[in-house]
N, C-alpha and C positions, 0 to 999 in steps of 0.2 A: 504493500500500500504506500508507503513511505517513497519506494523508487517510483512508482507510477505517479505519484501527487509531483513528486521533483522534475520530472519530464514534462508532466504538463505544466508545471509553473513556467520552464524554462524554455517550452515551446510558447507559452502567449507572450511569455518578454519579450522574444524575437519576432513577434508579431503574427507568428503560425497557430493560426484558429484553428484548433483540436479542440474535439469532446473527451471529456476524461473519459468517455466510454469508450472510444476508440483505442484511449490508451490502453486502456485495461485490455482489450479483446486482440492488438498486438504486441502486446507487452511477450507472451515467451515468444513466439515465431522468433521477433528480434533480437533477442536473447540466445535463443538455439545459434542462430549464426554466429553470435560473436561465443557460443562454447567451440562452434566448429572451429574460427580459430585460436581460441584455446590450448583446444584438442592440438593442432597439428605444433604449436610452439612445444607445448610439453611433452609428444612424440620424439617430435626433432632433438629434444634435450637429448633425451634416453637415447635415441639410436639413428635415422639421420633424416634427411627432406624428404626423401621416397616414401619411408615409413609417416612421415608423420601427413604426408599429401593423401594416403589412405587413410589415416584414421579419421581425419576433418569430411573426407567421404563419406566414412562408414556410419559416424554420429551423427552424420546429416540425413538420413534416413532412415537408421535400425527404428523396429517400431519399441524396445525398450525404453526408448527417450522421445521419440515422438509422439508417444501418447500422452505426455507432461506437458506437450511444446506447441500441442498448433493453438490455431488463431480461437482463441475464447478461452483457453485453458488458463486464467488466472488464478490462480496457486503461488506458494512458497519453490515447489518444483521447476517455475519456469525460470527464474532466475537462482537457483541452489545451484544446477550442476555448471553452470559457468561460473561460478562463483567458486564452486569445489575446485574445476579443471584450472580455474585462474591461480585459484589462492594455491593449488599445487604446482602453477610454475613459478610465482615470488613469493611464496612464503609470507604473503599478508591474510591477516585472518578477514574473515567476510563469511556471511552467511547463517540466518538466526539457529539454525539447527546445526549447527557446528560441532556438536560433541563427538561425531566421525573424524574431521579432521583436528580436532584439536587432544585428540588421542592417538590417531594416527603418526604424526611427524614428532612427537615425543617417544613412539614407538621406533620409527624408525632411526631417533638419536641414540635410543639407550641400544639398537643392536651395532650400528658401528662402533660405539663406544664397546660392545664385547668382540666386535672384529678388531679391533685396535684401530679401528681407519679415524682415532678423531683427528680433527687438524682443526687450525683458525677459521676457515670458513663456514666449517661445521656449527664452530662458536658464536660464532658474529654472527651469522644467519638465525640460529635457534633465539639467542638471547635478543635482537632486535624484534624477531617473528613474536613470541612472549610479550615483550615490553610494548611494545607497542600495541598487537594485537588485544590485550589485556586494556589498557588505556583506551582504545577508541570502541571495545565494547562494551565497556560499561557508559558511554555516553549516551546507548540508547536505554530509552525511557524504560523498557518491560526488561531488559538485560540488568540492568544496574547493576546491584554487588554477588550477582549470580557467578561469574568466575571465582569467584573468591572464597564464596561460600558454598559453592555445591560438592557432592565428590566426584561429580565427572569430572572436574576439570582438577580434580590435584593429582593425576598423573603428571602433567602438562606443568606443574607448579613444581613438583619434587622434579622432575626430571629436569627442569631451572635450577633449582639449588646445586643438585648433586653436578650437574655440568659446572655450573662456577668450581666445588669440589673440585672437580678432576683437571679443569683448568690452570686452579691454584696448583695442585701438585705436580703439573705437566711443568710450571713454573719454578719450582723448585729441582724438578730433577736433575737441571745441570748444575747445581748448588750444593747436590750431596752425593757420596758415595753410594753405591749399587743396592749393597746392604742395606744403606739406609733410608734409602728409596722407597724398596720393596717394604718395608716396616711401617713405614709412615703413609704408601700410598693404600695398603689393608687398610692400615688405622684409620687413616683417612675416610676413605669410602667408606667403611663400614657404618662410622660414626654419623658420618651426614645420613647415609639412608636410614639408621636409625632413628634418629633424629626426626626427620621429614615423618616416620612411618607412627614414631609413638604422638607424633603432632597432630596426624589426621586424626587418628584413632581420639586422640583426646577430646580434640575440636567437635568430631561426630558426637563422642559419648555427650558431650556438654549442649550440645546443639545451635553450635555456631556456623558447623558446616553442614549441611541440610543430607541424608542417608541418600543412596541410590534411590532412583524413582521407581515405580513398577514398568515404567515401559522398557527402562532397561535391563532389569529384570528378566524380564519375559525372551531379549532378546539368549542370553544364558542357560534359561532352563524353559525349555518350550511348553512346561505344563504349567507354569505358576500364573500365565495371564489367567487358562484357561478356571483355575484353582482360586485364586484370590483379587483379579478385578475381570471376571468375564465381559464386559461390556469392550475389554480394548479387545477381546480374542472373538469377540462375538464381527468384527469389522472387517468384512473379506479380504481387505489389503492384508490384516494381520496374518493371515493363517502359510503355512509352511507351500514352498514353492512347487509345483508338480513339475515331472522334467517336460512335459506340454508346454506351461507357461514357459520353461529356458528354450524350447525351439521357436515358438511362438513369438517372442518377443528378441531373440537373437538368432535365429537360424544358424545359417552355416558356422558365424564365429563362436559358437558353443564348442565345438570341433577344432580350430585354428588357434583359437586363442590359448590351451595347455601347450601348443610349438613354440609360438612365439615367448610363454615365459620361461619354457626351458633354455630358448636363444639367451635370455638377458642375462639366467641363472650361472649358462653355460661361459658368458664373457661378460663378469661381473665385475660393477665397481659402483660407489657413491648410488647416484643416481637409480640404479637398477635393484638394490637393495628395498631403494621405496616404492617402485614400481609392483614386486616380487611382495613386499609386505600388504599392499594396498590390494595387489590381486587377490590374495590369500584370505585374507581379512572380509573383503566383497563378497566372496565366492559363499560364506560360512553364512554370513549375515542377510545373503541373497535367498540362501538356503532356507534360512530360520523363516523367513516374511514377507511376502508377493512384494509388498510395498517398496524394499529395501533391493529390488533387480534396477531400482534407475540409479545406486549408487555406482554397482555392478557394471554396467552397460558401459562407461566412457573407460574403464580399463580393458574390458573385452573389445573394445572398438581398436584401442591402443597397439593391445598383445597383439591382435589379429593382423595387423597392419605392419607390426614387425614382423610375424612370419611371411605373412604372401610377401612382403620388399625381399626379404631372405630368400626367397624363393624365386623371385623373378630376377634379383641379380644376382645368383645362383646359374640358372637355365637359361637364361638369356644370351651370358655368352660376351661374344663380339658384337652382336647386334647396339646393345646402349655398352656406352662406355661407365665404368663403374665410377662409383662417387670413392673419390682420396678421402682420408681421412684429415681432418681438417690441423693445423698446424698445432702444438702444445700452450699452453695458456702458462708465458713466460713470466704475466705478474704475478703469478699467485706462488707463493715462497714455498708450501708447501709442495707445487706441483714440481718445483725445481727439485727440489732434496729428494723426490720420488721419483727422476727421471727415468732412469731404469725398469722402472713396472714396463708393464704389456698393455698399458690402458691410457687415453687421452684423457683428455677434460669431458670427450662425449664416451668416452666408454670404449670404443669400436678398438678390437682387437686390431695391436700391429702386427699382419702378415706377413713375408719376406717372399720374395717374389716364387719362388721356388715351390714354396707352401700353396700360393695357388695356382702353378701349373701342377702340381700332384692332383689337386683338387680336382680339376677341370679334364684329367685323364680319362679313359672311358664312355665320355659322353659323347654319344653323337649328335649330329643336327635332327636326325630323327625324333632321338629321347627329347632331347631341348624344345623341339615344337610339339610334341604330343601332352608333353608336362604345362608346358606355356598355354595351349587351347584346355588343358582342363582346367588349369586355373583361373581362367577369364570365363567358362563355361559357371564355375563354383559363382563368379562373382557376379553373371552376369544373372545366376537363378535367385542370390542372392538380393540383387535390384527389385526384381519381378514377386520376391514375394515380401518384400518392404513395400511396396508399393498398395499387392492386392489387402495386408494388411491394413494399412493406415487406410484405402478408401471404404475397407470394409469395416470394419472397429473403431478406429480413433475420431474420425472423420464425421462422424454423426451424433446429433443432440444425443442423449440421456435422455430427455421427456419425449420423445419420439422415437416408435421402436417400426424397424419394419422387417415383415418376413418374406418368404417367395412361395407363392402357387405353386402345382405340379409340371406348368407350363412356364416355369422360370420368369413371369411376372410379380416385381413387386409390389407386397398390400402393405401399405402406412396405418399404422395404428397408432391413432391421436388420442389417447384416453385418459393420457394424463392431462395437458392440456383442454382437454374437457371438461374434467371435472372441478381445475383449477378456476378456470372460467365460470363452471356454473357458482363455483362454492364465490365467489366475487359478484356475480349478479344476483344473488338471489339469496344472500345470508345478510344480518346486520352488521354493522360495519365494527363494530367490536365484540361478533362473535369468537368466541372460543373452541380452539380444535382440537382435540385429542389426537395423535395420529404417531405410530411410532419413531426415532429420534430419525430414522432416514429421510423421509420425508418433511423435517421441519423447513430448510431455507428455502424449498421449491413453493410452500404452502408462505410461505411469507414474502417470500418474493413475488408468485406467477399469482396469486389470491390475494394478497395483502388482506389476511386474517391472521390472527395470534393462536401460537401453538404452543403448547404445555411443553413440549421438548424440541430441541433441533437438532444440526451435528456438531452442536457445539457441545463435545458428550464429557466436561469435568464434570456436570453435576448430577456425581451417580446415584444418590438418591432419591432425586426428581425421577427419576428415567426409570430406578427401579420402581416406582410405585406406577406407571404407568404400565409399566410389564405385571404390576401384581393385578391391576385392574384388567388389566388383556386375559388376566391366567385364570382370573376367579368367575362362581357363576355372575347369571348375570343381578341376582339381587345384592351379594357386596360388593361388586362392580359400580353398582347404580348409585351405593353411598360415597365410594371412591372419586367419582364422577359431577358430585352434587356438592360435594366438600370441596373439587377442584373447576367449581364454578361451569363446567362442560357443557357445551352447547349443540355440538356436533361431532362424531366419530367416521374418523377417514382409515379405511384399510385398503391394502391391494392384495386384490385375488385375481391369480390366474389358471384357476380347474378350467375352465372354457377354452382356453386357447392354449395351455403350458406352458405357461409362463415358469418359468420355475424360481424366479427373485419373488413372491409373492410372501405377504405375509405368514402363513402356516410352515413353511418351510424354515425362518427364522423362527417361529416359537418358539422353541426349545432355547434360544437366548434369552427370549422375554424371560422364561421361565428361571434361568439360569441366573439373571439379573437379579430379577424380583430374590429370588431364595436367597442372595446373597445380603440384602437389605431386612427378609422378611422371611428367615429359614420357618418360625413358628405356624407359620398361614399359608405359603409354597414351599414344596416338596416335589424335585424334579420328577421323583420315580411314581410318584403321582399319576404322571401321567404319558406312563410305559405299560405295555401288555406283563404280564405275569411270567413272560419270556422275556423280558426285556427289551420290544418290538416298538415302536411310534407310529401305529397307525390310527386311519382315520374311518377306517371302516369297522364293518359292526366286531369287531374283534378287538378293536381300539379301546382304550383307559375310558370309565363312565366320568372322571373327572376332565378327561379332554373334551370326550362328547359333549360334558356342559360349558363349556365353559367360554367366557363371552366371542372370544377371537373363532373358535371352531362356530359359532351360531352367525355372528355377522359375515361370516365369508360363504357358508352354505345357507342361507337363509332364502327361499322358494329355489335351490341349486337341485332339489330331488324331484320338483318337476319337470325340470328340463330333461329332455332328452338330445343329445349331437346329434346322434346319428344311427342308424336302423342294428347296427352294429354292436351299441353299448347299451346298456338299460339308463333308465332315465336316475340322473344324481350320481354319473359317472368321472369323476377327476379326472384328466388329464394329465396332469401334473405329477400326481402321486400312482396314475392307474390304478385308482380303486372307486369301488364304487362305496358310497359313504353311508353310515354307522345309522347316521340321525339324518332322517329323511324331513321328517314331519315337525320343524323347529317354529316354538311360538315365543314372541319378542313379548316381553312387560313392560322394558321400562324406554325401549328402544323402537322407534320406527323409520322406517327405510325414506331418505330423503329422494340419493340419486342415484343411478348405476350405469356406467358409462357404454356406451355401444356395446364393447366386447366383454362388460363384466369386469375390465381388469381394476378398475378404481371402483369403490362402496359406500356412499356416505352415508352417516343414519345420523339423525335427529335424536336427542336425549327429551325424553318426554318431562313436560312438569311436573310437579307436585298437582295432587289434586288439593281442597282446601282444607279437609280434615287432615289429609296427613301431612299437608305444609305446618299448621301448628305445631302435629305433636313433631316434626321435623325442627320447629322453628326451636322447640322448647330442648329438644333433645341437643340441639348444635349449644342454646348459649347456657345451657348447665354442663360442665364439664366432668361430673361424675354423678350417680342415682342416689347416692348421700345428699347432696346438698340441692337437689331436687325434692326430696323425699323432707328435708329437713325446712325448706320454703313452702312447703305445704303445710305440715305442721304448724308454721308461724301464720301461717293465716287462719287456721282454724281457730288457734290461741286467741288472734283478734278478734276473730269474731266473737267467739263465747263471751269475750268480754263487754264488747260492745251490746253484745243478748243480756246480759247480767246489768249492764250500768241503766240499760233503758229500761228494762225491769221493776230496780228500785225507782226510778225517777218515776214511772207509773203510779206505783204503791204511795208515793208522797203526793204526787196530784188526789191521789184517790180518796186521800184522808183529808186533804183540804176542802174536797167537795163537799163531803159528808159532816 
């Protein structure tokens, strides 16, 4: 928000009339490119122009990054991974979700430092990167003293200390004997990480520095979202990667990219270390959560682009002339007193000319061009299904889904959109929605109606009582509803067409939620067969059958029939045909239901007048004692007020007489 508000300010200063909408809606596309060059600078670091002219290719298409990146995808994602490819070729911090790389490149410090490779640059580089990046993030307003005080970032903190550490002692090493070196630089080391370590630890116990969060968490032990905050593991980005999604979303460099890390492994130095740790690190975290493959994607874009370069100027031959390796980098002091090594300042192994006429032995011009058309074949399949992905996937609304006939025409299904629509013409203007937390910003943005929850999901209490309200029948449902002001309930069902994102499919998160908030009243196995089964049909849990979410999604669903095929009240979705046919609404009546069924809205009925008192009466007494105990006090008056009018009768009665 912050970038896009700065661009439009600085587009109308210069007198260029932009809508900040327009900003917003090219805000990543423009971004994507300037990752693409990114990409090829941080390539070219590690290995040389060939490779890195692929990789700015390859990230310019894969659909692992293009689905974060086209035109409308406003997100934190459209500017993160040029921000990430950036901040990993200068080592300036950027980017609000940083706890990747600002554990990353401290990772990478502390393994050179056990390869022996530190030197000044190492120094200067880390402790500038630290000192500063530390400094200009805490100037943003929601950052503030979150470096300081969280534990993600005291990796990144000790790893500063102990660098100074090993710095000082690198300092004194030509000041002392061998022996005394080795004595004091133990001592040394030991005592600073010590040091750093009983510090955290203290800081934590005290609560100065705020514990791990659960998200990261989860990223470690893949069952503790699911265990102690399921609403993050209930979030389809969260859940563990299928190797579908890694073909799907990288194709061919799934396969390419394990070559090219073994090239960098195999002619290692500085640079290729980080490349090598950051692959490693991607692959595991890629692993763990769909969400976490667009960390993924610009190193396998990378690796990839080192192998096919390896390979084409490999097979190619005398056709292109190879690239020299570029001259040694005579400022750097360190590079001088290390002349000797096998590696430049870019890495690229020194050859001796002999080494590759060995090399080049045995191949003919045949192998050379049969090698060379497979490899343009790889890359050219590789194009064509970047391409049929993003027009098929990425490339369309979210509220607009569409499928294909038998005749390979397509049918648009507007239903969300429809019901957005009606719920906006036809509700009052400070109606309230119940509707689960997926649908809240579409219902407040495309309705402009107020929803009980959004995807704004920290507040998991809210969220869990709207899943106990989904979970339970529909009479404590209907006090849940009435307590939360409820005016209207919106679900999505797709038994009609199969949809399968449809609410009942998610229930078992609702359910999951709510128990977590409300273990005494929801009880997952509730509502599981006796086998352990979730179904919806007559074999299904009688507490599912009732309960409000199974009633608003099948409600008059058992007299439909599709088709001559199934019996009438037949799912889709689940292929089954359903348990509770004959469902009747009390507290609820069916508002709207979109063309194909896939959106539901119902109407929360009112109070009638008798039960809005004892309603009225039961909300503002807060327990049956001091209800019980306000009755009793009026009874007490009155008898009194019966007794005082009494005597004052008796004394008229005597003055009459």
């Amino acid at each position: 928000m912050a970038t896009a508000g700065l661009i439009h300010y600085v587009l109308n200063l210069l007198h260029i009339t932009v809508h900040i909408r327009d900003v917003c809606v090219f805000l990543a596309p423009v971004f994507s490119g300037l990752t693409s060059i990114s990409t090829f600078l941080l390539t070219r670091e590690l290995w040389n122009r060939g490779a890195g002219l692929l990789a700015a290719c390859f990230i310019a298409i894969v659909p692992g990054y293009i689905s974060r990146s086209v035109a409308g995808s406003f997100d934190n994602e459209g500017i993160a991974i040029f921000a990430l490819q950036f901040t990993f070729y200068l080592w300036v911090s950027a980017w609000g979700g940083y706890v990747f790389i600002i554990n990353l490149i401290p990772l990478h410090v502390f393994v050179l430092l056990l390869m022996q490779r530190f030197s000044r640059r190492v120094y200067i580089a880390y402790s500038t990167f630290y000192i500063v990046g530390l400094v200009l993030s805490m100037q943003i307003p929601f950052v503030g003293f979150q470096p300081i005080r969280t534990s993600e970032h005291m990796a990144a903190a000790g790893m500063f200390v102990l660098l100074q550490a090993y710095a000082f002692l690198q300092y004194l090493k030509d000041r002392l004997t061998r022996q005394e070196f080795q004595t004091l630089f133990f001592l040394g080391v030991s005592l600073a990480a010590g040091v750093v370590f009983l510090s955290v630890i203290y800081l934590t116990y005290t609560g100065y520095i705020a514990p791990w969060s659960g998200r990261f968490y989860s990223l470690w032990d893949t069952a503790y979202a699911k265990i102690h905050i399921p609403i993050i593991a209930s979030v389809s980005e969260h859940q563990p990667t299928t190797w579908v999604s890694f073909f799907f979303d990288l194709h061919i460099l799934v396969c390419t990219f394990p070559a090219g890390l073994w090239f960098c492994i195999k002619n290692i130095n500085d640079e290729r270390v980080f490349v090598a740790l950051y692959a490693i690190s991607a692959v595991y975290f890629a692993g763990v959560m769909v969400r976490l493959m667009l960390t993924l994607t610009p190193v396998v874009c990378m690796l990839s682009a080192v192998a096919f370069s390896s390979v084409f100027e490999h097979y190619l031959g005398d056709d292109i002339k190879r690239q020299s390796p570029p001259a040694e980098d005579s400022g750097d002091e360190d590079d001088r007193k290390n002349a000797s090594n096998l590696y430049d300042k870019a890495g690229k192994v020194r050859k001796h000319e002999s080494e590759q006429e060995k090399a080049e032995e045995g191949l003919g011009p045949n192998i050379k061009s049969i090698v060379t058309m497979l490899m343009l074949m790889l890359l050219m399949m590789f194009a064509v299904h970047c391409t049929w992905v993003t027009s098929n996937a990425y490339s369309s609304p979210s509220v607009v889904l569409a499928s294909y006939n038998h005749d390979g025409s397509r049918n648009i299904l507007d239903d969300f959109r429809e019901a957005y629509y009606w719920l906006r013409q036809n509700t009052e203007e400070h109606a309230r929605v119940m509707s689960w937390w997926d649908y809240g910003y579409q219902i407040a943005g495309m309705a402009n109606r107020t929803t009980l929850v959004d995807n704004n999901t920290w507040n998991n209490s809210h969220i869990a009582l709207v899943g106990k309200a989904m979970s339970s029948n529909e009479t404590a449902a209907y006090e849940i509803m009435r307590s939360l002001d409820v005016d209207y309930v919106l679900i999505i069902f797709g038994g009609v067409i199969g949809y399968s994102g449809d609410d009942i499919n998610k229930f078992l998160w609702m359910v999951r939620i709510a128990e977590g908030e409300h273990p005494r009243d929801i009880r997952e196995s509730d509502y599981f067969t006796p086998q352990g089964e979730f179904r919806v049909d007559k074999a299904g849990s009688p507490t599912l059958l009732n309960c409000l979410m199974y009633k608003m999604s099948y409600y008059r669903f058992g007299e439909m029939q599709l088709d001559f095929r199934t019996p009438p009240g037949f799912d889709r979705t689940r292929n089954a045909e359903i348990g509770n046919k004959d469902i009747k609404l009390k507290h609820l009546e069916e508002a709207f239901t979109s063309e194909h069924w896939l959106v539901r809205i119902y109407k929360v009925k009112k109070l009638e007048n008798r039960d809005r008192v004892d309603h009225k009466l039961r909300s503002t007494n807060t327990s049956k004692q001091k209800y019980t105990s306000k009755k009793t006090t009026k009874r007490k008056r009155g008898y009194i007020r019966n007794k005082l009018s009494l005597k004052k009768g008796k004394k008229l009665q005597k003055k009459f007489l």
